[in-house]
C-alpha positions, 0 to 999 in steps of 0.5 A: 102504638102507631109512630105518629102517637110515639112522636106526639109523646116525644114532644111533651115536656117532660118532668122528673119526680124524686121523693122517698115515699112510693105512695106520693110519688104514685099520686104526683105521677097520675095526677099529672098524667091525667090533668096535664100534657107531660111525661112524667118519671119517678124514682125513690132514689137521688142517685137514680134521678141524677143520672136520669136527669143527666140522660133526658132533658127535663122541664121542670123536677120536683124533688123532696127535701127529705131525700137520704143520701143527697137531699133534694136542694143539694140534688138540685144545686148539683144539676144546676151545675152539671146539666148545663155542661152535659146537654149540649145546647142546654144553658139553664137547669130547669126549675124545681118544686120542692116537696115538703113535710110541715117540718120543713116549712121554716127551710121551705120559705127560705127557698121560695126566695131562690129564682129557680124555685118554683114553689114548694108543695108542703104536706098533706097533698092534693091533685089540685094544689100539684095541678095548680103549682105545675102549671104555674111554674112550668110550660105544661099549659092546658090539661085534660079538659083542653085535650080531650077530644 
């Protein structure tokens, strides 16, 4: 890949994605891939994506709400502490979507309410409900039909 194509990657907003289904994880990634200008990167596991999000400055995460181990609403009061104090010049955690099962709908309105939620997706998923939510909350403006050239 030639360098100047290397740094045009380097400069789009980058967004982490933890759930514990490969499969939904697969679909955010190529729909966000494919209709918007972002990096993405996916892990099934909480661990895992604490440590990325420590390492890479993320713009926006969206993580399950059925996570083991670390859930997604603790994995992500967990960054808002720590992200700030680890990436210098970094004042804020970035915003999050929650992904959700229709079982979680009672606890998913009660976060709606926090600023720094962006929205939660709940089950089924479709590639224009995860577009339009993305863009809403994020600065990940434009999409496949602005960049094609």
């Amino acid at each position: 890949m030639p360098e100047s194509e290397e740094n045009k990657h380097e400069d789009l907003p980058r967004v982490l994605i933890a759930h514990e289904e490969v499969g939904t994880l697969r679909l955010i990634r190529e729909a966000l891939e494919n209709f918007t200008p972002c990096r993405v990167d996916t892990t099934p596991n909480a661990e895992y994506a604490f440590e990325l999000a420590l390492q890479r400055e993320y713009h926006l995460y969206m993580f399950g709400l059925g996570l083991p181990v670390i859930d997604g609403e603790l994995l992500y009061g967990l960054l808002a502490k720590a992200v700030p104090c680890c990436q210098g010049g970094v004042r804020s955690c970035p915003g999050v979507i929650y992904l959700a099962d229709p079982a979680h709908s009672s606890k998913a309105e009660i976060l709606q309410r926090e600023a720094r939620v962006k929205g939660v997706l709940i089950k089924p998923l479709t590639v224009d409900r995860i577009i339009a939510m993305v863009k809403g909350g994020t600065p990940l403006k434009g999409g496949a039909e602005e960049s094609a050239v």
